[in-house]
PDBQT receptor file of N, H, CA, C and O in Angstrom, charges set to zero:
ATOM      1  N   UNK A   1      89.603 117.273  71.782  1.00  0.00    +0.000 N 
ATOM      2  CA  UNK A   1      89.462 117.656  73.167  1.00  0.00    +0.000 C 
ATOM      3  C   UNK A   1      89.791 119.146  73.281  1.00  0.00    +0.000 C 
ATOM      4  O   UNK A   1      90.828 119.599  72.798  1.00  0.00    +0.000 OA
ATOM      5  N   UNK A   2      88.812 119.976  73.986  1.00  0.00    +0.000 N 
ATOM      6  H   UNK A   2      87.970 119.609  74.379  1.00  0.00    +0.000 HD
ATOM      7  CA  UNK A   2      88.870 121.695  74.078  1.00  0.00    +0.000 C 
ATOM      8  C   UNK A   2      89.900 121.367  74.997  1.00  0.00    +0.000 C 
ATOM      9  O   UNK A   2      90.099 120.296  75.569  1.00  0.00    +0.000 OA
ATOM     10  N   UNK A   3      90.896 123.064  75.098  1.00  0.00    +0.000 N 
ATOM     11  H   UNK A   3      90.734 123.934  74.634  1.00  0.00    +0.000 HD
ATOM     12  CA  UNK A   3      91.317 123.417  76.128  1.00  0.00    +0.000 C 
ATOM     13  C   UNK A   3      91.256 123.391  77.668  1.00  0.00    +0.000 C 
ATOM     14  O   UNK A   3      92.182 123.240  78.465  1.00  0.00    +0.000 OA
ATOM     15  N   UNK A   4      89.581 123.625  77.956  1.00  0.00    +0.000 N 
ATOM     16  H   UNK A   4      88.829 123.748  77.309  1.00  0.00    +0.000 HD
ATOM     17  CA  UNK A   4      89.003 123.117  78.816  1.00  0.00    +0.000 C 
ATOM     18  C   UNK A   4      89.025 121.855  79.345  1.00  0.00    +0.000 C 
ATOM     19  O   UNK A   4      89.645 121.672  80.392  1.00  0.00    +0.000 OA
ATOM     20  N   UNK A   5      88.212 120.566  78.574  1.00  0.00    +0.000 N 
ATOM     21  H   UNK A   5      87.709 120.714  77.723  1.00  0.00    +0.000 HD
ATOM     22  CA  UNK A   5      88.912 119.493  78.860  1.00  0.00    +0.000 C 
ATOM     23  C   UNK A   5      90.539 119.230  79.155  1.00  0.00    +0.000 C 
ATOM     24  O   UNK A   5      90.970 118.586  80.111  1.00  0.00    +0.000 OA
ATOM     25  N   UNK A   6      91.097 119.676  78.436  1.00  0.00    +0.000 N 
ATOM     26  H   UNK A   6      90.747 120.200  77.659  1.00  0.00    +0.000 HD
ATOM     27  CA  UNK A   6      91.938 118.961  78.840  1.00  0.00    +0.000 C 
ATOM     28  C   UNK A   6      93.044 119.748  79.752  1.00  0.00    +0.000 C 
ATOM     29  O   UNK A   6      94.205 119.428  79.496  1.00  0.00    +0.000 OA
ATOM     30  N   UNK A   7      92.846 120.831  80.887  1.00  0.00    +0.000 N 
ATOM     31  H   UNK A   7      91.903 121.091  81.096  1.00  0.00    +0.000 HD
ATOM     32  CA  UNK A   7      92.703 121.223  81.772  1.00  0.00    +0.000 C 
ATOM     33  C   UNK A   7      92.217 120.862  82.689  1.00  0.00    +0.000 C 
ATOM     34  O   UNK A   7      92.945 120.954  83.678  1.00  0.00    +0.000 OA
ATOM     35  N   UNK A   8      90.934 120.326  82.917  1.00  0.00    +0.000 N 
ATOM     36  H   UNK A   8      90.343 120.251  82.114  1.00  0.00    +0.000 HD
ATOM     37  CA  UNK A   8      90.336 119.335  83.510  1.00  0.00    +0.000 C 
ATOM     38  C   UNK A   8      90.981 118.043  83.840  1.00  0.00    +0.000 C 
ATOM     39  O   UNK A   8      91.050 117.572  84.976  1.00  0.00    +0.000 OA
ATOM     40  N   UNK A   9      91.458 117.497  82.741  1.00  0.00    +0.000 N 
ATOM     41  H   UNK A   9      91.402 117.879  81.818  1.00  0.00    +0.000 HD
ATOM     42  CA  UNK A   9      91.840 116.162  82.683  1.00  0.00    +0.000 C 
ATOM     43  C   UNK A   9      93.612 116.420  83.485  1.00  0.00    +0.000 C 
ATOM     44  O   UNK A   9      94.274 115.541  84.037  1.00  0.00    +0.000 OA
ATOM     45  N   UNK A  10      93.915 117.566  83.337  1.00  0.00    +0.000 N 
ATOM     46  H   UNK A  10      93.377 118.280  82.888  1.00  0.00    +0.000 HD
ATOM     47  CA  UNK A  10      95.324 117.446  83.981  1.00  0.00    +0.000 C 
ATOM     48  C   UNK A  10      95.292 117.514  85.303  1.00  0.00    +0.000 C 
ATOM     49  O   UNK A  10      95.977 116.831  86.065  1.00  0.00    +0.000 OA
ATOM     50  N   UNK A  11      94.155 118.693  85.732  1.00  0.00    +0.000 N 
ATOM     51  H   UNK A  11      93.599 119.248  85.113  1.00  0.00    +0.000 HD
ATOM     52  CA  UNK A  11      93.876 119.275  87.265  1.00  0.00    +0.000 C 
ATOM     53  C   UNK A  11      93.573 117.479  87.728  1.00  0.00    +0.000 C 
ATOM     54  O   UNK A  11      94.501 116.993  88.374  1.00  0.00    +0.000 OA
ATOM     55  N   UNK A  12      92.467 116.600  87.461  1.00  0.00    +0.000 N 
ATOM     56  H   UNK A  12      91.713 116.994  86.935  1.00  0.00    +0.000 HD
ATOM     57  CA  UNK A  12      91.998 115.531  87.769  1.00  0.00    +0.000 C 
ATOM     58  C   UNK A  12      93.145 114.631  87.937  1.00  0.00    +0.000 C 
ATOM     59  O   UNK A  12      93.238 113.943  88.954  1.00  0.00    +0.000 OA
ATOM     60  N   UNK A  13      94.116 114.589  86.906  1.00  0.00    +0.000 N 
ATOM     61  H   UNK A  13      94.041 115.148  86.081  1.00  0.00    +0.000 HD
ATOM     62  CA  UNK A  13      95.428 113.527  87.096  1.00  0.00    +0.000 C 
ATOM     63  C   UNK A  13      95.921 114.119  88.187  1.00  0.00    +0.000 C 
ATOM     64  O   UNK A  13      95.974 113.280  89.086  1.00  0.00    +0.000 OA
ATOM     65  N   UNK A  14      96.400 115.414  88.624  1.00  0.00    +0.000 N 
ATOM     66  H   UNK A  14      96.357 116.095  87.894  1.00  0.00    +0.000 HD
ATOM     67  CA  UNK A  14      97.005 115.682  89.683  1.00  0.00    +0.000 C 
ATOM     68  C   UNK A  14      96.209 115.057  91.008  1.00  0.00    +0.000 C 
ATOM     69  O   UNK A  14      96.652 114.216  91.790  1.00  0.00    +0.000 OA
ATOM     70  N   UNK A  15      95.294 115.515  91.027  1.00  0.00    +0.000 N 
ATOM     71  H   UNK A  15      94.934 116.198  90.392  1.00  0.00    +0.000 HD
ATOM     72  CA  UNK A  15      94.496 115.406  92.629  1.00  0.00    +0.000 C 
ATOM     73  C   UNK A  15      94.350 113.825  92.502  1.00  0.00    +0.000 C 
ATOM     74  O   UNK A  15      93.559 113.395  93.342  1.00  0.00    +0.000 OA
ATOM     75  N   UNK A  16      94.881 112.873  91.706  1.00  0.00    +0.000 N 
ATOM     76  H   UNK A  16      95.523 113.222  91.024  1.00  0.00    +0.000 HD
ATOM     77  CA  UNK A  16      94.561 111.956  91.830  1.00  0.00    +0.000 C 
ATOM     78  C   UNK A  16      96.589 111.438  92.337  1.00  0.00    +0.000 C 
ATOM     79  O   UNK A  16      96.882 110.457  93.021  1.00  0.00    +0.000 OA
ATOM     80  N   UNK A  17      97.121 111.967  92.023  1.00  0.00    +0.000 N 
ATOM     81  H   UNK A  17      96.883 112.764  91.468  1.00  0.00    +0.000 HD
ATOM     82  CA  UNK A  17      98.454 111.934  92.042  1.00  0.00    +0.000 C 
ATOM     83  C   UNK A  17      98.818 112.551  93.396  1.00  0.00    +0.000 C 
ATOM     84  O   UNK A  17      99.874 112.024  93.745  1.00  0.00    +0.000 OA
ATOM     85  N   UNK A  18      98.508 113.218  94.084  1.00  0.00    +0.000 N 
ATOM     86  H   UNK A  18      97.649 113.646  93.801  1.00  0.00    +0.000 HD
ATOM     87  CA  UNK A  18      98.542 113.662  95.683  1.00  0.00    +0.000 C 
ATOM     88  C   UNK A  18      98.099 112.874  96.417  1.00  0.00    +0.000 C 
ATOM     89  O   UNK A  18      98.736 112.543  97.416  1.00  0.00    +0.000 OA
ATOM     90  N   UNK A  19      96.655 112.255  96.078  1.00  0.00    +0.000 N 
ATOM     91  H   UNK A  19      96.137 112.524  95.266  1.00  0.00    +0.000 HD
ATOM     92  CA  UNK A  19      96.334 111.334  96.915  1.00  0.00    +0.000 C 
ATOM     93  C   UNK A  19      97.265 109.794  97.291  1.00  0.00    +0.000 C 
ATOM     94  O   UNK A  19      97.698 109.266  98.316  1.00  0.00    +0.000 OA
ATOM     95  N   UNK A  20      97.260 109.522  96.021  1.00  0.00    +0.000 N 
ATOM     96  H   UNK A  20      96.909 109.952  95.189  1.00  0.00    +0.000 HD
ATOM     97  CA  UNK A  20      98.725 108.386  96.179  1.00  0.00    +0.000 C 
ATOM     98  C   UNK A  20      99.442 108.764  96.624  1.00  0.00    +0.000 C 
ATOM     99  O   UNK A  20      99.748 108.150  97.646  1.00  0.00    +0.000 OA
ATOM    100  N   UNK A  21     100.149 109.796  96.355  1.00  0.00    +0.000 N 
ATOM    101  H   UNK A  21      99.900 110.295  95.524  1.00  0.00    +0.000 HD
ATOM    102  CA  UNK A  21     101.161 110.251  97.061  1.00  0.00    +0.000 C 
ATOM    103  C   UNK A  21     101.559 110.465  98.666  1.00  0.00    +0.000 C 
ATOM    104  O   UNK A  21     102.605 110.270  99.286  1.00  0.00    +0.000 OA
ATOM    105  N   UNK A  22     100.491 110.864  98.981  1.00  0.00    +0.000 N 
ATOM    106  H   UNK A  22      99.641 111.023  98.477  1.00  0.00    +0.000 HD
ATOM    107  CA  UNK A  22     100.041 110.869 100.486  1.00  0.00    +0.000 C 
ATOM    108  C   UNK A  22      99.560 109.895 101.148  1.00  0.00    +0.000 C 
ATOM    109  O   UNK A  22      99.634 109.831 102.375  1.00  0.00    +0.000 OA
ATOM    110  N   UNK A  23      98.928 108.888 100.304  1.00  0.00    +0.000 N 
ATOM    111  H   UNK A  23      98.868 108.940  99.307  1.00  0.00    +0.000 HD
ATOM    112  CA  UNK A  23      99.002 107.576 101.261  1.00  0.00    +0.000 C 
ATOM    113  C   UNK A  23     100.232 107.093 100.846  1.00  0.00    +0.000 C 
ATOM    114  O   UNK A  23     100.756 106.756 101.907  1.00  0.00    +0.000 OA
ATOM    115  N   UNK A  24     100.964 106.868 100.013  1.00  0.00    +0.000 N 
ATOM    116  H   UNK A  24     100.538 107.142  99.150  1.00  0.00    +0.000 HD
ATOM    117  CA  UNK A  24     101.886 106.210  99.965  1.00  0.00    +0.000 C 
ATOM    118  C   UNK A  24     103.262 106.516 101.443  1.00  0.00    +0.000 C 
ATOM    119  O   UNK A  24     103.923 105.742 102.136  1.00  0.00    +0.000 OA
ATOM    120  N   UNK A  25     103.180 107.683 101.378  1.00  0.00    +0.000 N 
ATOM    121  H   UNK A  25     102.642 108.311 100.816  1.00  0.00    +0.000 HD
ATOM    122  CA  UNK A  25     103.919 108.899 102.961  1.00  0.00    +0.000 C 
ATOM    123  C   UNK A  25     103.185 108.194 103.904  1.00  0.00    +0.000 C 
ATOM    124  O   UNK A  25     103.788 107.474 104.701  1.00  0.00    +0.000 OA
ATOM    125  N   UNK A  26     102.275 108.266 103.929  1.00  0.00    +0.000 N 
ATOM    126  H   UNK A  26     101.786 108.850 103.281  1.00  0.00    +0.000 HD
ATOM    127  CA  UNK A  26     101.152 107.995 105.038  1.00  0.00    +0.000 C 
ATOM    128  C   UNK A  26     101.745 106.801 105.906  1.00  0.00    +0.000 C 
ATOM    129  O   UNK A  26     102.182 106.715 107.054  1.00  0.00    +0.000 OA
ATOM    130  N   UNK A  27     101.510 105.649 104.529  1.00  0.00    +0.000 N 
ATOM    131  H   UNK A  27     101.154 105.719 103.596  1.00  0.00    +0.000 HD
ATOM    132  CA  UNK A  27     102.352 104.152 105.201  1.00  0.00    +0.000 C 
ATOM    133  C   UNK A  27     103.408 104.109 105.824  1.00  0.00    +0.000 C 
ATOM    134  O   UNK A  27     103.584 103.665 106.959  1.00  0.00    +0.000 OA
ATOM    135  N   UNK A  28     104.600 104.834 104.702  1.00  0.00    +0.000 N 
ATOM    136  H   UNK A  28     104.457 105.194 103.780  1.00  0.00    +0.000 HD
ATOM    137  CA  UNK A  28     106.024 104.638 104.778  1.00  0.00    +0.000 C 
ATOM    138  C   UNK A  28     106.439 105.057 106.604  1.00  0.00    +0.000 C 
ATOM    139  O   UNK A  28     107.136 104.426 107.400  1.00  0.00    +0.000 OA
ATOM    140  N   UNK A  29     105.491 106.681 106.820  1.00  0.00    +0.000 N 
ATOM    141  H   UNK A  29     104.925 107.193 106.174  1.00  0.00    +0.000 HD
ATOM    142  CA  UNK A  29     105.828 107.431 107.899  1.00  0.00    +0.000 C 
ATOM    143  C   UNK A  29     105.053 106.834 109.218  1.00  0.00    +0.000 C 
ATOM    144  O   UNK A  29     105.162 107.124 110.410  1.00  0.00    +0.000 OA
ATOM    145  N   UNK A  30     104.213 105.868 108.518  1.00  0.00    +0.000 N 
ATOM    146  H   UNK A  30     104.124 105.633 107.550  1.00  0.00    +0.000 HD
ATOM    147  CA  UNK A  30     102.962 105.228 109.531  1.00  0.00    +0.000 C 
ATOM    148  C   UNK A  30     101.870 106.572 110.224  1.00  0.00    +0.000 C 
ATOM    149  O   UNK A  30     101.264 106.555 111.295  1.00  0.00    +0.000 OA
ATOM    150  N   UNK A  31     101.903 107.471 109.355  1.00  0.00    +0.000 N 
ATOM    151  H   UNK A  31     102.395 107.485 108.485  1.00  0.00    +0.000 HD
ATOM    152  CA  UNK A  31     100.825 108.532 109.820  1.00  0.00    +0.000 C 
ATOM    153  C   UNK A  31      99.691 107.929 109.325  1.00  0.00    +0.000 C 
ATOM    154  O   UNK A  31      99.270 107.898 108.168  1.00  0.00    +0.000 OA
ATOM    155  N   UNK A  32      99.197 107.402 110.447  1.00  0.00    +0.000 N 
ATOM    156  H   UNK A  32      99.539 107.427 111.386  1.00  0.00    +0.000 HD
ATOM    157  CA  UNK A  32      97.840 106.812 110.067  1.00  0.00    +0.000 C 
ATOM    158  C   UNK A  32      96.750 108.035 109.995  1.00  0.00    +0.000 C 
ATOM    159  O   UNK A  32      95.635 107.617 109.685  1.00  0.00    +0.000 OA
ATOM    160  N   UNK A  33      96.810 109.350 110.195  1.00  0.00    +0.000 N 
ATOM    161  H   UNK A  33      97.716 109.691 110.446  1.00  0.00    +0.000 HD
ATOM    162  CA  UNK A  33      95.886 110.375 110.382  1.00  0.00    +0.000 C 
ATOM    163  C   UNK A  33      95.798 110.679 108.478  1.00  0.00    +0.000 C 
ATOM    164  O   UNK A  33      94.859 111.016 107.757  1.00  0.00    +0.000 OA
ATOM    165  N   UNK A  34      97.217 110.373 108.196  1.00  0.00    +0.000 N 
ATOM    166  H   UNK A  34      97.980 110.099 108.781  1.00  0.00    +0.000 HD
ATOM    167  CA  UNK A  34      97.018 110.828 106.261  1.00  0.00    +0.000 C 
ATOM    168  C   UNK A  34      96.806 109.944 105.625  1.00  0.00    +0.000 C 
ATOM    169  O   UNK A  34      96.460 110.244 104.482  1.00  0.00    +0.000 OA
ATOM    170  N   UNK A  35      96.866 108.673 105.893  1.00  0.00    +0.000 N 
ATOM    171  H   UNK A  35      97.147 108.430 106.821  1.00  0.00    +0.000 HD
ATOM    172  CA  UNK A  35      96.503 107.483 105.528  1.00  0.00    +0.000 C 
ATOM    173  C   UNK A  35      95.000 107.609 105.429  1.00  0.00    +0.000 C 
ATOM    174  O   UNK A  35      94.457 107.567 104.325  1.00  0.00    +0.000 OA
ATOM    175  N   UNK A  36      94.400 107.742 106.398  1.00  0.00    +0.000 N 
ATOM    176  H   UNK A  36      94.841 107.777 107.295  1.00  0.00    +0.000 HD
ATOM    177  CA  UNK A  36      92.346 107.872 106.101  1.00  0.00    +0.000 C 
ATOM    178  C   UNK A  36      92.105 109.201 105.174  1.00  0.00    +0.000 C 
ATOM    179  O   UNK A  36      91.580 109.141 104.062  1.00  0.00    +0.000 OA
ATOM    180  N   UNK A  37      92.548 110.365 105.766  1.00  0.00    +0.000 N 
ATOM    181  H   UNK A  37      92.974 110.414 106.669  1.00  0.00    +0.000 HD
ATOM    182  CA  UNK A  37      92.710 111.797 104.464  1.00  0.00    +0.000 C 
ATOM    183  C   UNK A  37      92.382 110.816 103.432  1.00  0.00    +0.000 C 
ATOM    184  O   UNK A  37      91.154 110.824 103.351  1.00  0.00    +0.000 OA
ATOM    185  N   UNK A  38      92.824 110.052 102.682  1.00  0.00    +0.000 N 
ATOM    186  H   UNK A  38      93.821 110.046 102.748  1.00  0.00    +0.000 HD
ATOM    187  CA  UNK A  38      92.725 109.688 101.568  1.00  0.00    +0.000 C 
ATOM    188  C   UNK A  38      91.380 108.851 100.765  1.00  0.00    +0.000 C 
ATOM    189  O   UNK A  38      91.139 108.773  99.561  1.00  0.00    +0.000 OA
ATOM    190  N   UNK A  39      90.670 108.305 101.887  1.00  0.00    +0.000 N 
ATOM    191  H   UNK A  39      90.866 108.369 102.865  1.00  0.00    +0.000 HD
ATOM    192  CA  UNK A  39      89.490 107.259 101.775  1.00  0.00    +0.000 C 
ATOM    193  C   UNK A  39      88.251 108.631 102.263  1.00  0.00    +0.000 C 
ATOM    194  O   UNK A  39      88.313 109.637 102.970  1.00  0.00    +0.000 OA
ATOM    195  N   UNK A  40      87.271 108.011 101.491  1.00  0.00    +0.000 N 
ATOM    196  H   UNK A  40      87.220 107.194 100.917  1.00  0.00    +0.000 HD
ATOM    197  CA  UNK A  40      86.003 108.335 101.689  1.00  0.00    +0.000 C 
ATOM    198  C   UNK A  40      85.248 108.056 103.040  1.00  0.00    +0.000 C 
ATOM    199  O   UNK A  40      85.637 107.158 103.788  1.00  0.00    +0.000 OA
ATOM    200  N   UNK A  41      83.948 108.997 103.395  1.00  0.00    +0.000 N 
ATOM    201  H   UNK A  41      83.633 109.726 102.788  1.00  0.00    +0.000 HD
ATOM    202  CA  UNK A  41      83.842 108.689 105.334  1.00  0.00    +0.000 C 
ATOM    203  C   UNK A  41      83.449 107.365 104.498  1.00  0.00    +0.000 C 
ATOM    204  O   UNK A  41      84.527 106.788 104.354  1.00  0.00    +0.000 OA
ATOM    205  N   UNK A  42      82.818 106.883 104.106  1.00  0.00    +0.000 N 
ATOM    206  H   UNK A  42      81.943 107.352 104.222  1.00  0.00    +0.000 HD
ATOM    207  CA  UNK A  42      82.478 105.444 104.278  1.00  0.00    +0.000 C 
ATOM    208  C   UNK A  42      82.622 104.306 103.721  1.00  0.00    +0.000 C 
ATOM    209  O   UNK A  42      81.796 103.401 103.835  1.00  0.00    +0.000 OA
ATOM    210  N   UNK A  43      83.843 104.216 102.961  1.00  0.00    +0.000 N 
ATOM    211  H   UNK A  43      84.514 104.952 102.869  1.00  0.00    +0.000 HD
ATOM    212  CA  UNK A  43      84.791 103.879 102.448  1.00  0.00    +0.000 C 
ATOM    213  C   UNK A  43      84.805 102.417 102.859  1.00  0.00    +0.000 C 
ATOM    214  O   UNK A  43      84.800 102.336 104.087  1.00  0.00    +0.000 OA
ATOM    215  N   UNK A  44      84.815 101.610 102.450  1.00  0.00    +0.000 N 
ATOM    216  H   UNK A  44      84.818 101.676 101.452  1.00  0.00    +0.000 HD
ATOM    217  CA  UNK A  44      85.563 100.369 102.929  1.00  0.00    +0.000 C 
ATOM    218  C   UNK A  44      86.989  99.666 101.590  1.00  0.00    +0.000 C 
ATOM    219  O   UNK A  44      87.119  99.915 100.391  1.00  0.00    +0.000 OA
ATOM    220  N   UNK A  45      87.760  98.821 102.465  1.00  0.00    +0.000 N 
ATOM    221  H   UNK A  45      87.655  98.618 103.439  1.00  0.00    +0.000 HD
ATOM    222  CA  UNK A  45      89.396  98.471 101.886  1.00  0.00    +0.000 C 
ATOM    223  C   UNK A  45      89.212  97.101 101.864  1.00  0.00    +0.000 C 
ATOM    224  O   UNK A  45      88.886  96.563 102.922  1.00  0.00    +0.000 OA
ATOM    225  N   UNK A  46      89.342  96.492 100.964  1.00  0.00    +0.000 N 
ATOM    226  H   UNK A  46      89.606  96.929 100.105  1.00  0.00    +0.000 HD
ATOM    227  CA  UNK A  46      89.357  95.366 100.137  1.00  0.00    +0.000 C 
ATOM    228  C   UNK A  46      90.802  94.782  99.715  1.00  0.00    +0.000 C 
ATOM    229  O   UNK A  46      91.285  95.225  98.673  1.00  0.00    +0.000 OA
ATOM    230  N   UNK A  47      91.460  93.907 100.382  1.00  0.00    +0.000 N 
ATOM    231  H   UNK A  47      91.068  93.547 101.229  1.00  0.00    +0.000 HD
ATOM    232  CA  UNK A  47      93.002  93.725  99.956  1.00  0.00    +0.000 C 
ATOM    233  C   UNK A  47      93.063  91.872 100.999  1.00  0.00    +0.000 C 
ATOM    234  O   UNK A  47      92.260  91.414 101.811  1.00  0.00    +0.000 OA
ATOM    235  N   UNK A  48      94.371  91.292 100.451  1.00  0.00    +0.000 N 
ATOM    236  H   UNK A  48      95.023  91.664  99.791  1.00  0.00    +0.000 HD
ATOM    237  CA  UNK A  48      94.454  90.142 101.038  1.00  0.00    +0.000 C 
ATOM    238  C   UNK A  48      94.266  89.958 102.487  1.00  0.00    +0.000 C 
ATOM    239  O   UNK A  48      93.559  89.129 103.058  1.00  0.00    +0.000 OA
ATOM    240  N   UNK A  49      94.988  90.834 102.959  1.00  0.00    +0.000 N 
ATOM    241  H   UNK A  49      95.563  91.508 102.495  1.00  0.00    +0.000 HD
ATOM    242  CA  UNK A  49      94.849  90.492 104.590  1.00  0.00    +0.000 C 
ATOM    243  C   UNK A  49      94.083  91.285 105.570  1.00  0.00    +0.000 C 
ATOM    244  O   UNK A  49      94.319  91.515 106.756  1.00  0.00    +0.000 OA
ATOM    245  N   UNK A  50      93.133  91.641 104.822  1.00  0.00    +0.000 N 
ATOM    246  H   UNK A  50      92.941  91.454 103.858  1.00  0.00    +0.000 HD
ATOM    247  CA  UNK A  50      92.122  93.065 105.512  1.00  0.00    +0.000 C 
ATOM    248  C   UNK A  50      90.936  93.302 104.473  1.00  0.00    +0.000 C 
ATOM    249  O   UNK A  50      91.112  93.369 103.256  1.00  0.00    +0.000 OA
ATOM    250  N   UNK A  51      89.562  93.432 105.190  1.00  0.00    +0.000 N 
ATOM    251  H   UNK A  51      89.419  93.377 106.178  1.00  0.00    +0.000 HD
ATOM    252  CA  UNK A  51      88.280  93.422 104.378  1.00  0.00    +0.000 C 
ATOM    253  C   UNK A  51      87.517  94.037 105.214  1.00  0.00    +0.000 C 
ATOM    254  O   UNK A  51      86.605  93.381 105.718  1.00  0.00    +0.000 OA
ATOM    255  N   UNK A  52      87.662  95.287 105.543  1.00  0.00    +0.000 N 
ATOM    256  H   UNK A  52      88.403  95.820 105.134  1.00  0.00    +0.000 HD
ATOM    257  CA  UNK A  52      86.835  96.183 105.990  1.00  0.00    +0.000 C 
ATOM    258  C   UNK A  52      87.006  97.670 106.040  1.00  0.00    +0.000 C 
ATOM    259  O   UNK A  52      87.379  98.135 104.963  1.00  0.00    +0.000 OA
ATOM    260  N   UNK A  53      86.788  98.765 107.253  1.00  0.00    +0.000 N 
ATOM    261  H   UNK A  53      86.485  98.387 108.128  1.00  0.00    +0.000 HD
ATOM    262  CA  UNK A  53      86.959  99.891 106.704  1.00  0.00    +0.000 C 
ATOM    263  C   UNK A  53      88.511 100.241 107.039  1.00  0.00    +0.000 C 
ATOM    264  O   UNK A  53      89.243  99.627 107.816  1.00  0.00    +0.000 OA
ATOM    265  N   UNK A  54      88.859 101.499 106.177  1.00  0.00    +0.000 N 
ATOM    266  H   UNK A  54      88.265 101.998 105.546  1.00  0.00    +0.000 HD
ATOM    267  CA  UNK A  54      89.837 101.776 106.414  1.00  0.00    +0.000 C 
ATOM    268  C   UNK A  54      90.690 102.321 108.327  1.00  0.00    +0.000 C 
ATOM    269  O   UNK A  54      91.841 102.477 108.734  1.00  0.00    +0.000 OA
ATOM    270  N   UNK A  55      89.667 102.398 108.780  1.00  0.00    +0.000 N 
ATOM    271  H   UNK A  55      88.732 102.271 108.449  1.00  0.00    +0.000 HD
ATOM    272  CA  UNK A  55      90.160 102.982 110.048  1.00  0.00    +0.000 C 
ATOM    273  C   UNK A  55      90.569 101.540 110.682  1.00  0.00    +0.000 C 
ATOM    274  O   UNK A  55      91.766 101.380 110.922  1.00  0.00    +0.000 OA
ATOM    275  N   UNK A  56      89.673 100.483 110.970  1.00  0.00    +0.000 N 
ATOM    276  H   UNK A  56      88.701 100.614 110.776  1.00  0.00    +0.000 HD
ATOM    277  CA  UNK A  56      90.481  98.690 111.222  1.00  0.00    +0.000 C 
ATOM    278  C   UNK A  56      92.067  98.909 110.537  1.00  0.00    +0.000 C 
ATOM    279  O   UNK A  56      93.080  98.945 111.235  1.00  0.00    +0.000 OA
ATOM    280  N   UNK A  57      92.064  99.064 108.859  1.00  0.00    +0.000 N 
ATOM    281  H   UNK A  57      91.241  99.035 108.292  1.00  0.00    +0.000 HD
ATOM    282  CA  UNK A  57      92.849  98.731 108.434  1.00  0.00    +0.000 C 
ATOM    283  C   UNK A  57      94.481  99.391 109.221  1.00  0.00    +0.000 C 
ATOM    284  O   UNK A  57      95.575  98.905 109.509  1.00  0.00    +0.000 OA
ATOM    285  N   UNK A  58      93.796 100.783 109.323  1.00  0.00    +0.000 N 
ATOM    286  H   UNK A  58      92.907 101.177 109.089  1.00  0.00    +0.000 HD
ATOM    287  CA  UNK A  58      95.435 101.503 110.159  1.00  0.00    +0.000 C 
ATOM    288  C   UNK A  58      95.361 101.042 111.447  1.00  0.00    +0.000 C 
ATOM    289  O   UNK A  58      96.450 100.996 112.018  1.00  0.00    +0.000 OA
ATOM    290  N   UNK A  59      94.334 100.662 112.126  1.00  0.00    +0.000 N 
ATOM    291  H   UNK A  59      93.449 100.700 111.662  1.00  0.00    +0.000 HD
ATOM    292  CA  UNK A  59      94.637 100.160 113.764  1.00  0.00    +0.000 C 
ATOM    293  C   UNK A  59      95.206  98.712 113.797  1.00  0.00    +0.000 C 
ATOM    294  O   UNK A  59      95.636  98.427 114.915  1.00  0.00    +0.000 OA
ATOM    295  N   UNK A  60      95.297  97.948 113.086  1.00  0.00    +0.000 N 
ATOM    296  H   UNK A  60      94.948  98.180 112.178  1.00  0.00    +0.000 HD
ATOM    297  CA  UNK A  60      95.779  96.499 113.034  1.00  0.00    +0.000 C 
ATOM    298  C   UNK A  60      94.387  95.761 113.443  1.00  0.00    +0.000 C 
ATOM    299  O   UNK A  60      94.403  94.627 112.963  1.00  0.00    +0.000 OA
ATOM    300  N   UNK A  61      93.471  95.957 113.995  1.00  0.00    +0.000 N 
ATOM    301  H   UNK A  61      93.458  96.878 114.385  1.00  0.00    +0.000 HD
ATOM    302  CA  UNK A  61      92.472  95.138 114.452  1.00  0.00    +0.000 C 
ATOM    303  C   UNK A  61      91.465  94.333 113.283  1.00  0.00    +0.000 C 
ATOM    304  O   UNK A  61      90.659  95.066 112.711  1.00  0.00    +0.000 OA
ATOM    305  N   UNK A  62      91.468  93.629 113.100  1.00  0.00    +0.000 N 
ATOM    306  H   UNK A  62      92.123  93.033 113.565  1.00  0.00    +0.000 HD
ATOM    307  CA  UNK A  62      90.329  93.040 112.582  1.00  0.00    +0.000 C 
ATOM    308  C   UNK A  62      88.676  93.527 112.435  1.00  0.00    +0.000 C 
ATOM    309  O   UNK A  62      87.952  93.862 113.372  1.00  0.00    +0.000 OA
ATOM    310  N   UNK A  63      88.453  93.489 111.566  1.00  0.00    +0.000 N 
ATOM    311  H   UNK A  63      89.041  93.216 110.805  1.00  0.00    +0.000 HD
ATOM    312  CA  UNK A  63      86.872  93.450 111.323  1.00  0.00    +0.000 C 
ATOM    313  C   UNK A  63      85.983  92.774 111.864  1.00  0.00    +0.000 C 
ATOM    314  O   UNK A  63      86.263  91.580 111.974  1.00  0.00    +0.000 OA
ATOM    315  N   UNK A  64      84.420  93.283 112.478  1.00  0.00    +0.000 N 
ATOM    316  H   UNK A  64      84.193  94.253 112.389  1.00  0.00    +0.000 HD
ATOM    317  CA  UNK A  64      83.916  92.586 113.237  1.00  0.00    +0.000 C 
ATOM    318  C   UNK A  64      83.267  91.435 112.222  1.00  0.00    +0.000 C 
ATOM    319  O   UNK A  64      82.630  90.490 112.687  1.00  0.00    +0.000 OA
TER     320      UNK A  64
């Protein structure tokens, strides 16, 4: 692996390591505004008690 790569591969672990990081804040602080920051616009969330997009998921409401 070049220098390059694996520069790449560190920059990539980070920005992947902020994002957790920030939803993880997101929850704890209930900032639901950094909580979506984190999902794609069209994103949908897949988990036991919720199966739709992420914006349902921070409002409590259900999926249509």
């Amino acid at each position: 692996m070049s220098d390059t790569e694996r520069l790449a591969r560190l920059e990539d672990e980070a920005a992947i390591r902020f994002v957790l990081n920030r939803y993880a804040h997101g929850i704890d602080a209930r900032d639901w505004e950094a909580v979506l920051a984190c999902y794609h616009e069209d994103a949908l969330d897949h988990r036991s008690r919720h199966d739709g997009t992420p914006a349902e998921f921070v409002s409590g409401e259900p999926p249509p």
